[in-house]
Structure formats: structure tokens, C-alpha cells
C-alpha positions as CSV (number, residue, x, y, z in Angstrom):
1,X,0.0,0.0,0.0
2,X,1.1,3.2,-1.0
3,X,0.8,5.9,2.2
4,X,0.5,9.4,0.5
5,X,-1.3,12.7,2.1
6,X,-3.8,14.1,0.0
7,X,-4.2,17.6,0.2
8,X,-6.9,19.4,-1.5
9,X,-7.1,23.2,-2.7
10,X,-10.0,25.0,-0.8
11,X,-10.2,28.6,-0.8
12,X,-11.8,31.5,-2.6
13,X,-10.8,32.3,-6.4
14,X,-7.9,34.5,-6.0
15,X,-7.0,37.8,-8.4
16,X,-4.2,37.5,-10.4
17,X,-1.3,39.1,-9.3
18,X,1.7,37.6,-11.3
19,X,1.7,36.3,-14.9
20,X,4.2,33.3,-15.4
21,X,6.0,32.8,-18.9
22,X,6.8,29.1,-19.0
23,X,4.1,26.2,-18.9
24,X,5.8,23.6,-18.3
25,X,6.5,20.7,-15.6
26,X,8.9,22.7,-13.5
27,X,6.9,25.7,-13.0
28,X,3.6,23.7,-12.0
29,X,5.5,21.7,-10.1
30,X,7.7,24.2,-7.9
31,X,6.3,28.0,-7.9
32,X,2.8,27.5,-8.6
33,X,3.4,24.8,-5.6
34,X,5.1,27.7,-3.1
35,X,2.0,29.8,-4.5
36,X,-0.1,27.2,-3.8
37,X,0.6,27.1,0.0
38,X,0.4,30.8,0.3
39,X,-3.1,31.3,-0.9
40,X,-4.2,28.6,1.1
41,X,-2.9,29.9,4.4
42,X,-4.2,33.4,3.5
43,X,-7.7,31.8,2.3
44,X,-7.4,33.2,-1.1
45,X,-5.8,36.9,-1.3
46,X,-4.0,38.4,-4.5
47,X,-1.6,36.5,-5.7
48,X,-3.3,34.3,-8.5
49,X,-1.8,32.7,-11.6
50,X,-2.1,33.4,-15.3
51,X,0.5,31.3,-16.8
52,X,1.2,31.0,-20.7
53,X,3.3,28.7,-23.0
54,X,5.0,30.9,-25.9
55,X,6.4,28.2,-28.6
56,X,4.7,24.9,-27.9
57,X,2.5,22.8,-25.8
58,X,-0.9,24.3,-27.1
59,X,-2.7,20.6,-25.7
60,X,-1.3,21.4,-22.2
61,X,-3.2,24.5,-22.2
62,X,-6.2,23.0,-23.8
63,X,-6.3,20.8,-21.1
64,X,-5.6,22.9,-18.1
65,X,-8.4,25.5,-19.5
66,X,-10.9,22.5,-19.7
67,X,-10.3,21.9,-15.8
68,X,-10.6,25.4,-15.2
69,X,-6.7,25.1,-14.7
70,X,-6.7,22.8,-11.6
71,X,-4.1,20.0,-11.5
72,X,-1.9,17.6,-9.2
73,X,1.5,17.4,-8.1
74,X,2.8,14.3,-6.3
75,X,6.2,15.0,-4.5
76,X,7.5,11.6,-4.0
77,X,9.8,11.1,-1.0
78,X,10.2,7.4,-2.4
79,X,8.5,5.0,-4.1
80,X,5.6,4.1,-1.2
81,X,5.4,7.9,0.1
82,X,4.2,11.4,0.0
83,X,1.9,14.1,-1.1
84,X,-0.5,14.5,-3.7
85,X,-1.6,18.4,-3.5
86,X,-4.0,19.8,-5.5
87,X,-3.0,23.4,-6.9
88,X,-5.6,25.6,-7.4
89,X,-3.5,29.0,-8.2
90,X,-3.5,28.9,-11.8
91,X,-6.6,30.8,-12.7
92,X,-6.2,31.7,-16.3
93,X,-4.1,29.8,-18.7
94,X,-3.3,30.9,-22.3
95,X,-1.3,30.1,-25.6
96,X,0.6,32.2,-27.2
97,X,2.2,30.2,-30.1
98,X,1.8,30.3,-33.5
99,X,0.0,33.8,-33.7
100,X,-2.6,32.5,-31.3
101,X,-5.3,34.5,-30.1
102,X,-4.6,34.3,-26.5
103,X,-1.4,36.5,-27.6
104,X,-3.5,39.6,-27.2
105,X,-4.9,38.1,-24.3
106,X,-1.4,37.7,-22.7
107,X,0.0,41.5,-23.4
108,X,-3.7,42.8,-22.1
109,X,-2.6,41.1,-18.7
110,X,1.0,41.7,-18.6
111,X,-0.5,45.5,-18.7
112,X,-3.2,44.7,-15.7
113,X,-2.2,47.3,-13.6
114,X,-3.6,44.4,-10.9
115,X,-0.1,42.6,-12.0
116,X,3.0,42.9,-10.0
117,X,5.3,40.4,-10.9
118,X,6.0,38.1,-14.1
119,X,8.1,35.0,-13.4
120,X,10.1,32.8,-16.3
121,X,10.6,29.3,-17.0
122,X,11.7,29.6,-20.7
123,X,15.1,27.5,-20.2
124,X,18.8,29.2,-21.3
125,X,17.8,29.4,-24.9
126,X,14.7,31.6,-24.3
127,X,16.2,34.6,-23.6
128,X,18.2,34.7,-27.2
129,X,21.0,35.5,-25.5
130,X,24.6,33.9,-26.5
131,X,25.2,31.4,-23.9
132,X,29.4,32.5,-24.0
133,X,29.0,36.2,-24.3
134,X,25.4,37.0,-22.7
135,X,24.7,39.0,-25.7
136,X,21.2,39.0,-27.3
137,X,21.3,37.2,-30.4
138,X,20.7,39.8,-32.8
139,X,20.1,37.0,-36.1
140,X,17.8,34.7,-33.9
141,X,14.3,33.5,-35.5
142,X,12.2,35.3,-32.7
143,X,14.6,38.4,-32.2
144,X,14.4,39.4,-35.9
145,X,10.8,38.9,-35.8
146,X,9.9,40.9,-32.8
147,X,12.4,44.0,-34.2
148,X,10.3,43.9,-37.1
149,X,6.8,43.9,-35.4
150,X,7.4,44.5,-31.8
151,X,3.6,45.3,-31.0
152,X,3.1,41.0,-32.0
153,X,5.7,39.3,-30.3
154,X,6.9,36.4,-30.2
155,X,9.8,35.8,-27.9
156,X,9.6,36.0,-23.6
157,X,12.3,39.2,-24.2
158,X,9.8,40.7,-26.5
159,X,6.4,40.1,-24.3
160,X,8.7,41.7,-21.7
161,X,9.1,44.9,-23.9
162,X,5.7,45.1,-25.2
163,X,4.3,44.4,-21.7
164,X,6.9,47.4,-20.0
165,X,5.8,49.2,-23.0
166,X,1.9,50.0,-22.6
167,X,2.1,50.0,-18.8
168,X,4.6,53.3,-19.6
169,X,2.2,54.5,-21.9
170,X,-0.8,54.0,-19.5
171,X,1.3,55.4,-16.9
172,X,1.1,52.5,-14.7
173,X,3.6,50.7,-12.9
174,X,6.1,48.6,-14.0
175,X,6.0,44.8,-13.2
176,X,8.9,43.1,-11.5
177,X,10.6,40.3,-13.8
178,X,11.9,37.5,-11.4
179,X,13.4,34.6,-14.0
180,X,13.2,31.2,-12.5
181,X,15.7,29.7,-15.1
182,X,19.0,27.7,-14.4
183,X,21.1,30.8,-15.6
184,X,24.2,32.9,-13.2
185,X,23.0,36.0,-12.6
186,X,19.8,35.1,-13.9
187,X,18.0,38.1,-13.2
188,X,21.0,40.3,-14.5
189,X,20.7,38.4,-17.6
190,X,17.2,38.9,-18.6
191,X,17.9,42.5,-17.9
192,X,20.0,42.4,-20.6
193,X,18.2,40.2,-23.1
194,X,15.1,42.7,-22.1
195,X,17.3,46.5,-22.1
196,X,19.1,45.2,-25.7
197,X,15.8,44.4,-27.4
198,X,14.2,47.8,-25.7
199,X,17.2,49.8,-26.6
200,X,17.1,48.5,-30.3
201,X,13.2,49.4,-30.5
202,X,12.8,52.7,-28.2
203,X,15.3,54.4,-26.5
204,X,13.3,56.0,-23.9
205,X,11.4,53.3,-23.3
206,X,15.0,51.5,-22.3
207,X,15.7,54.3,-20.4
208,X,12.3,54.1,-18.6
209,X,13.3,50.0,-17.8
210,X,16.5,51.2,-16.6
211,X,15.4,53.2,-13.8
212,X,12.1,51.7,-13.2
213,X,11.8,48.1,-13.7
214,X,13.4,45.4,-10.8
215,X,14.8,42.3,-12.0
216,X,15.8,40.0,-9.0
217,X,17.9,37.2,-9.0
218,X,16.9,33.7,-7.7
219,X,17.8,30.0,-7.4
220,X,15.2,27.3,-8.3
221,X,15.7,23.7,-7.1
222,X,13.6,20.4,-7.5
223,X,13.6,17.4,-9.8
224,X,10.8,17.3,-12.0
225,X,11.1,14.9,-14.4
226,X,9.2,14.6,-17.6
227,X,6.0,12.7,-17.8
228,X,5.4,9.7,-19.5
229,X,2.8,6.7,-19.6
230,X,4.8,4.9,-16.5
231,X,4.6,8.3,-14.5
232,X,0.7,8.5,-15.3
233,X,0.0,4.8,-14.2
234,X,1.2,5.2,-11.3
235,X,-0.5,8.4,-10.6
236,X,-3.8,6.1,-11.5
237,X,-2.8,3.8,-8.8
238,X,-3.0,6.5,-6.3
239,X,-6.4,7.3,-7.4
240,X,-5.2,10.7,-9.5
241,X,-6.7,10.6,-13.4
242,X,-5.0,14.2,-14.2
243,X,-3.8,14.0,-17.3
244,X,-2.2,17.7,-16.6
245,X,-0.3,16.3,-13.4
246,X,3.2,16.5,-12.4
247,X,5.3,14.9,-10.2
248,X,8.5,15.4,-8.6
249,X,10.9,15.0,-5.6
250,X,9.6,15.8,-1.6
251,X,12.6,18.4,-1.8
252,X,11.9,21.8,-2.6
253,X,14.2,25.0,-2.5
254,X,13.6,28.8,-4.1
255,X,16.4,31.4,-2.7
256,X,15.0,35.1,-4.4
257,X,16.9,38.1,-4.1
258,X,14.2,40.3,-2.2
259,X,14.0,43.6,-4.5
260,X,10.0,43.9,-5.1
261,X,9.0,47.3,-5.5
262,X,4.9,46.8,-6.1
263,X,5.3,44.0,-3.3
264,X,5.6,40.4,-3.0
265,X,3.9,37.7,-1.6
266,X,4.8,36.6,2.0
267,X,6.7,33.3,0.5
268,X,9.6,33.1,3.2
269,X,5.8,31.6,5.3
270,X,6.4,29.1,3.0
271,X,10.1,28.2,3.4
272,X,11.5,30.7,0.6
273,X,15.1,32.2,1.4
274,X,14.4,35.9,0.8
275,X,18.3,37.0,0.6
276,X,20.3,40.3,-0.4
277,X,22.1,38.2,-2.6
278,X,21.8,35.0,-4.4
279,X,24.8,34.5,-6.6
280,X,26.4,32.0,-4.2
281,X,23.3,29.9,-4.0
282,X,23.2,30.1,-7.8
283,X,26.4,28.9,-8.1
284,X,26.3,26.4,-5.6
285,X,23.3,24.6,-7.0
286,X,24.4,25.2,-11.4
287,X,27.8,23.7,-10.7
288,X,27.2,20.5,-8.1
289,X,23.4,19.7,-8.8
290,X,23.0,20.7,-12.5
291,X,27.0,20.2,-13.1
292,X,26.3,16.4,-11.8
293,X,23.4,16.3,-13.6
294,X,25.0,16.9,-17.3
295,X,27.8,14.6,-16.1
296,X,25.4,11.8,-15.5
297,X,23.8,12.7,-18.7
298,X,26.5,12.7,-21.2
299,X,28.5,10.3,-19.5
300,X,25.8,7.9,-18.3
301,X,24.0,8.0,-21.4
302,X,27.4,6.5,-23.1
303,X,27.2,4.2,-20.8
304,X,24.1,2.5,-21.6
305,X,21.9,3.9,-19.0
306,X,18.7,5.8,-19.2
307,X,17.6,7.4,-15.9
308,X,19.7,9.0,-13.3
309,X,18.9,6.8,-10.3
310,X,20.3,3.9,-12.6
311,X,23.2,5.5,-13.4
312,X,23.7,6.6,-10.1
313,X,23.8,2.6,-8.8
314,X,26.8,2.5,-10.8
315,X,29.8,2.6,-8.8
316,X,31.9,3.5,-10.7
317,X,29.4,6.0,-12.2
318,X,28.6,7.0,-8.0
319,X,32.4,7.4,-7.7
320,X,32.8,10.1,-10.8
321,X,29.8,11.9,-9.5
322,X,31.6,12.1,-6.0
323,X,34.9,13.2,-7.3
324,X,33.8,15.9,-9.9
325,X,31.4,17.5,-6.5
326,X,34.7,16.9,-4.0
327,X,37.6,18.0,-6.5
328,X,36.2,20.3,-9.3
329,X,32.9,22.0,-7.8
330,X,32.8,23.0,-4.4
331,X,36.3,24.2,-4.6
332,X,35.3,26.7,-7.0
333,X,32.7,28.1,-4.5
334,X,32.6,31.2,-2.4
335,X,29.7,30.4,-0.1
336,X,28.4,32.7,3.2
337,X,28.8,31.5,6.5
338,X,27.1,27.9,7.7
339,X,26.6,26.8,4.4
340,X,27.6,23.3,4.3
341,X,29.0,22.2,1.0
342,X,29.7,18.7,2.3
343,X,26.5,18.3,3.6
344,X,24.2,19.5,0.5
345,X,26.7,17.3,-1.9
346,X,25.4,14.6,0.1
347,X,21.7,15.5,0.0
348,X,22.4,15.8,-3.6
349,X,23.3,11.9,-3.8
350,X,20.5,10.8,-2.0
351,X,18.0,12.7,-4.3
352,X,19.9,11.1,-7.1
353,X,19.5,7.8,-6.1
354,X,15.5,8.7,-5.3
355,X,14.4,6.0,-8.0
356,X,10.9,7.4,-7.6
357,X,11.5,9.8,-10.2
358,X,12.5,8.1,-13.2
359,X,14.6,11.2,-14.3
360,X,15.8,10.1,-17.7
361,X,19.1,10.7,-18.5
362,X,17.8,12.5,-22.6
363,X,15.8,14.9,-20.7
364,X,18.6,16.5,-19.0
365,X,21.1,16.3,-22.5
366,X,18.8,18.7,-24.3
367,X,19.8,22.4,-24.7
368,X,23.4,21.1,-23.7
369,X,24.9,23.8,-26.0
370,X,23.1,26.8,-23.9
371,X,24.2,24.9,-20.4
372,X,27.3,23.7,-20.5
373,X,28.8,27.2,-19.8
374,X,27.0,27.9,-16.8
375,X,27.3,24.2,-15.3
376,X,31.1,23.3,-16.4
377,X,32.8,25.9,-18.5
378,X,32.7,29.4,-16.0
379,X,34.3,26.6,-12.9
380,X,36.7,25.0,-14.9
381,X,38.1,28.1,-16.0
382,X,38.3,29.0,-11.9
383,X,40.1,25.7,-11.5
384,X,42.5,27.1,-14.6
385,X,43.2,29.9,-12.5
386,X,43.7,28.3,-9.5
387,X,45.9,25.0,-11.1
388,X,43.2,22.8,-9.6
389,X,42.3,19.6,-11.1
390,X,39.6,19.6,-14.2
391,X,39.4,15.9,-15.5
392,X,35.7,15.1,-14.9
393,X,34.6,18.2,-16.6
394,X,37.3,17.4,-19.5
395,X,35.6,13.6,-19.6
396,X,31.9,15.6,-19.3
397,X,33.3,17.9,-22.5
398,X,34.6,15.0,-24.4
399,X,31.0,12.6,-23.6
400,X,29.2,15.3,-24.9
401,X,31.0,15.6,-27.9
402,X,30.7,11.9,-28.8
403,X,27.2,12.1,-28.0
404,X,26.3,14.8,-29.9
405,X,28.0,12.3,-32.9
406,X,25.2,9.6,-31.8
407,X,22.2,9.5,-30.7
408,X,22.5,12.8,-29.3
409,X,22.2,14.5,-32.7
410,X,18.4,14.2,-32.6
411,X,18.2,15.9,-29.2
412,X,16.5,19.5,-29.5
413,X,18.8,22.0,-29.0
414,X,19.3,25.9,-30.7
415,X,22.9,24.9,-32.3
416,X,21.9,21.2,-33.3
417,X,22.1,22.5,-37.0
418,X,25.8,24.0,-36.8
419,X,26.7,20.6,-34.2
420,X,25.5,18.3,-36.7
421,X,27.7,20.2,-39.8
422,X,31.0,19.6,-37.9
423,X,33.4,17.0,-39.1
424,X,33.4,13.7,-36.8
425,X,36.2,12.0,-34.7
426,X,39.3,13.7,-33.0
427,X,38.9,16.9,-35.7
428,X,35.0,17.3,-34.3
429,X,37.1,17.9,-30.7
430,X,38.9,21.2,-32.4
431,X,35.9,22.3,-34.0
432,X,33.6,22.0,-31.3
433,X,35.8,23.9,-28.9
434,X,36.2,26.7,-31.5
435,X,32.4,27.4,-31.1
436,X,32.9,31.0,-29.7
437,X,28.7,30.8,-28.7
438,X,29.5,27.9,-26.1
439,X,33.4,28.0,-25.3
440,X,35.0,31.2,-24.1
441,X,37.8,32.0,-25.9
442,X,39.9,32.4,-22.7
443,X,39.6,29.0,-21.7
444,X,39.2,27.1,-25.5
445,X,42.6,28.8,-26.1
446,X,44.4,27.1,-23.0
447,X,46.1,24.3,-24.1
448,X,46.2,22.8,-20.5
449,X,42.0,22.7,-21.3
450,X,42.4,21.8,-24.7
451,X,44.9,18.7,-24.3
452,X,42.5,17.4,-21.6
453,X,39.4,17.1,-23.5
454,X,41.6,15.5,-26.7
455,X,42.7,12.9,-24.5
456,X,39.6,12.1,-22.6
457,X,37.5,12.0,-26.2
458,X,40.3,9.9,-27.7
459,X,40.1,7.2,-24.4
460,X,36.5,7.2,-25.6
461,X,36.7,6.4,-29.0
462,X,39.9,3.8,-27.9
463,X,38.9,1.9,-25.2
464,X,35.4,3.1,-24.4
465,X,33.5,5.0,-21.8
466,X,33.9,2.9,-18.9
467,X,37.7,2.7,-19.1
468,X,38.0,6.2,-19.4
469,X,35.4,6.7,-16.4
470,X,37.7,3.8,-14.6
471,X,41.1,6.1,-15.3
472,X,39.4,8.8,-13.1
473,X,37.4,6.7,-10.1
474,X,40.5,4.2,-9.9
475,X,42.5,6.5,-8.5
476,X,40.1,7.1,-5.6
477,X,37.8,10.2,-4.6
């Protein structure tokens, strides 16, 4: 028997106060959770969801619009345990793709004067912003477009603008933009992806942003995993027939640098670290949870695995995790007082190993393009600096390469076109690392960097992936 708390949503219809950019998985399943609880101990209030997918998933919304956008989350703390919650927040859900006619609908409420803040779950490659440099992508699909007709947009930057734009006009209030995506300096960053499209339509309208509109850093963590047929029979065997459910780990965490000007909800009530700064916890959680994560995924996916919790009962596989954590991540780390690196690395295992989730391995290889800077690339150039030891992320590098050669090339991701034009075997290493859009120059160009990720991607193709995984976990962690 499976023993897991039901918790119904029971309060009155809330007004929407924040607009979320972002449909997907992650977002149901962590802020419009956080959101959840806070309307429920407040008995409703002002703090409702409109929340809108930009570029796909209209049968998501479809679905969520039928239910009057009520759905369930199931937080698994193992395979026998935990909650089912009911969320109730999301009280208007639209689609935005393709021209759709909930476009309109979606600028009219980013201009609600009633709406204070507008959260992001786009992923890296929403923002159109180079994943090296951090500059917007002037030539991208959706950037050109929205230059050209910046009153339709199509892009999350450009709803930004276009949204900033007729609250100016109106004189009303600007919005606060709080991006929930696995990016450093997140906030920072979607500044700049929203000030160099502004800038590029209407000067004083950037210069209005500028001075006026908040853009708050934060830190996002649970595993959500994708859902498939498996994940939705067992939801049946708990007695849940959502077809717009999600599930996910017990674990939970949101750090938010606390900069609201048109106010907040009370979240730190509901176990939110409302900080001055949130770089370190950023940092922190890209380079050992998501940094493990693409190791996992490159590597483990070589190795004939499919989810993490099987590649994680691979020692050898266990071991690698360990020493990339203990010898290439935390030591690149600044972290305030109390924080225990050893301690969270630890955590981290155990929520690998949570075979609950199913987390497949393919799910966390897309997009690698847009994160392998912020995961590996900005910490091994640290350890560069600092003549500390880089061989798992060299190995990490090198996997990736050969899986983008396999069947990695049919995973979705902005530079699959240009990957897939590279020539293959040890000349695919040099022209990989000359991609300027993923590889900063000033560490490409080190040869100490360089030499590392030839040899590992030559032990590869020589002897295979678990000899080259066995040269680094041999030695010990």
C-alpha cells in the first residue's frame, strides 16, 4: 500500500497578481506549488496565476483550460510515500504560439495594472541571449521577428518589452521580472536580453526599464522529471486521473533576491530564502546539482543507462559523480557562513538515487549547448586559474562531444544545425571547442583545457567510456 497525504485546494478564487512565462513541468510543479501554499494559508488573497506557453505545448493549455486550470502534483519522497496536492493558483491559462489568439490576451494582462510580478521558465535558450557572451542574439528567428513587429511578439524578451511598453504609456507601474531559469545572474541576464531588445526598439522606453523596472535574481531547485505513460499509471494507482499532473521530488528550494517594488507575496511563510544576494546559491546549485546532472547525462547515457537513479547505482558511475562535486565543484565556490558544501553534496546523492522519479538521462542532454557554460565551462576556467584539477569536466566535454555524434544529434537543441555540420572523430574535438557561442575563448585557447578534453575523447573512442570513467574513479575520490 502506498501511504501518501492528499491535500486538497479549498479557498476562494484568487485575483491575479503575477503572470508566469513558462508552462511547463517545472513551474507547476515548484512556484505554482510555493503559491499554492500561500493562498491557502491566506484563504485566497491576490496573488493568483495566469500562466502562458509561448512556442509549444498548445494541448497542455487545452487541457488545463478544460479543468478550469486545476491540476496535481505528487512529490515523491520514495517510491511508497508522500503528497499529492492539489493546486488551485493557476486561474487563467493561455497560448501564445503560432499567432494564437490568447497572444493579445497575454499582453492585455501583462498591462493589468492588478499585476506585479511576471516569473520565467523559458530554459537558457529563451532569452536569445549567446550562452558565451550573454549577448542578445541579434540574427535569432524570434529576435528578428519581434524587431520587425514588436507590437506581435513572439519571444519571452519581447512580451517583456511590449508588456513594459503599454504600462509606460498608460502610466502604470512597471512589473517586477523574477526569471526562474537555471542561468548565473539570472536576473542580470534577462535585464540584458530585455534593455538590448528595448534599446534596439525605443530608446526611452530603455531608459524608462532602466530606472524603473526590478529584475531580481533567484535560485530554483527540484527534480521534476518529464511525464510519460509509466509516471501517469502510477498516478492512476494512487487514485489521481490528471492527465495535466506532475510529479516530482519531496525536496523543494527557491532562494529570491528580495527587490519587489509593487510588493511580493509573503513566500519566506512558506520556506522561501528571501536574501540580499543570491549569486552563491546560484552557483552552488548550477555547478554540483546541474554540473552532476550533465555529467550523468553525457557520460551515463554512453554508458548505456537511461535514468539518473540507474546510473547513479553504478559505482563506478557514484564514484565520478563524488569526485567531480569533491575536487572540481565545491572548490570553485565562495559560499556565506554555515553553508555546508559537504552536507548539501550529500543530500544531492541521496535525491539522485531517489528511483521514484525516473529522471531520464535524454531529458537532461537537451539544450546542452546553452548549459554547459553555466554548469562546467565558467568553474573550470576557476580551476585554470587556480591550477586545480579539471578531469571530470574534460571527460563531461569529451561525452558530450561523442554524444552529440550519436544519438544525441536528434536531441533539440538551438545549435543542433551547426553541431551536426562539424566534421566527426578527433577533428570534431577542435571544431567544437572553436564554437565561440559555447566556449569562451579564454579557456578554449588554454592548451592545459584543450589537451584534456583530446585525450579524454580519444580514451573514448579507444577503449570506451567505462575505461575512461575507470582512469578517473581508480585512482580514488
Amino acid at each position: 500500500m502506498s501511504d501518501f497525504e492528499r491535500i486538497p485546494s479549498r479557498y476562494p478564487v484568487p485575483a491575479i497578481g503575477i503572470v508566469h512565462l513558462g508552462l511547463g513541468a517545472f513551474h507547476r510543479a515548484h512556484q505554482a506549488v510555493y503559491l499554492e501554499r500561500n493562498l491557502a494559508r491566506h484563504g485566497g488573497g491576490a496573488w493568483g496565476l495566469c500562466s502562458a506557453n509561448l512556442r509549444s505545448g498548445r494541448a497542455l493549455v487545452e487541457t488545463l483550460q478544460a479543468s478550469g486550470g486545476r491540476y496535481h502534483v505528487a512529490e515523491y519522497r520514495n517510491q511508497r510515500e508522500g503528497v499529492l496536492r492539489e493546486i488551485g493558483a493557476l486561474r487563467e491559462v493561455l497560448y501564445a504560439g503560432d499567432g494564437g489568439a490568447d497572444r493579445e490576451a497575454l499582453l492585455a494582462r501583462l498591462a493589468d495594472p492588478e499585476v506585479r510580478i511576471v516569473t520565467l521558465t523559458v530554459t537558457e535558450k529563451g532569452y536569445c541571449l549567446s550562452p558565451a557572451s550573454g549577448a542578445l542574439r541579434r540574427d535569432d528567428p524570434g529576435i528578428v521577428h519581434d524587431l520587425a513587429e514588436p507590437r506581435a511578439p513572439r519571444t519571452a524578451p519581447g512580451l517583456l518589452v511590449e508588456g513594459l511598453r503599454r504600462r509606460r504609456a498608460a502610466g502604470i507601474a512597471p512589473f517586477t521580472v523574477l526569471c526562474c531559469d537555471n542561468m548565473p545572474d539570472n536576473g542580470q541576464r534577462t535585464r540584458q536580453a530585455v534593455m538590448s531588445l528595448a534599446e534596439a526598439q525605443d530608446t526611452h522606453l530603455a531608459a524608462w526599464i532602466a530606472t524603473e523596472v526590478a529584475f531580481p535574481c533567484s535560485m530554483v531547485d527540484r527534480i521534476v522529471p518529464a511525464m510519460d505513460e509509466a509516471a501517469f499509471a502510477r498516478l492512476r494507482d494512487l487514485g489521481c486521473d490528471d492527465p495535466a499532473a506532475v510529479v516530482g521530488e519531496a525536496f523543494s528550494q527557491w532562494v529570491i533576491e528580495d527587490r519587489f517594488p509593487q510588493g511580493r507575496p509573503d513566500w519566506e511563510h512558506e520556506g522561501v530564502q528571501m536574501v540580499a544576494d543570491v549569486r552563491p546559491f546560484e552557483t552552488m546549485k548550477l555547478r554540483l546539482l546541474n554540473g552532476s546532472h550533465s555529467l550523468l547525462a553525457y557520460v551515463g547515457s554512453l554508458a548505456g543507462h537511461g535514468t539518473v537513479a540507474e546510473a547513479m547505482a553504478d559505482r563506478q558511475l557514484a564514484a565520478l559523480v563524488h569526485r567531480y562535486m569533491s575536487r572540481e565543484a565545491t572548490p570553485t565556490l565562495d559560499m556565506p557562513d554555515g553553508v555546508d558544501l559537504d552536507a548539501y553534496a550529500e543530500a544531492l546523492v541521496a535525491r539522485f538515487r531517489n528511483d521514484a522519479l525516473q529522471h531520464r538521462l535524454r531529458q537532461i542532454a537537451m539544450d546542452g549547448s546553452q548549459k554547459l557554460p553555466q554548469r562546467w565551462l565558467l568553474g573550470a576556467q576557476r580551476l585554470l586559474e587556480q591550477g586545480g584539477d579539471f578531469s571530470c569536466t574534460a571527460l563531461g566535454v569529451a561525452a558530450w562531444i561523442h554524444f552529440g555524434e550519436g544519438e544525441g544529434a536528434a536531441l533539440d537543441d538551438p545549435l543542433r544545425a551547426t553541431l551536426a555540420a562539424l566534421p566527426k572523430g578527433m577533428a570534431r574535438v577542435d571544431a567544437v571547442l572553436a564554437l565561440a557561442e559555447v566556449f569562451p575563448p579564454a579557456l578554449a585557447e588554454q592548451a592545459a583545457f584543450r589537451e584534456a578534453v583530446q585525450r579524454a575523447h580519444r580514451r573514448i573512442a579507444e577503449a570506451g567510456i567505462g575505461a575512461a570513467i575507470a582512469d578517473l574513479t581508480d585512482q580514488g575520490v
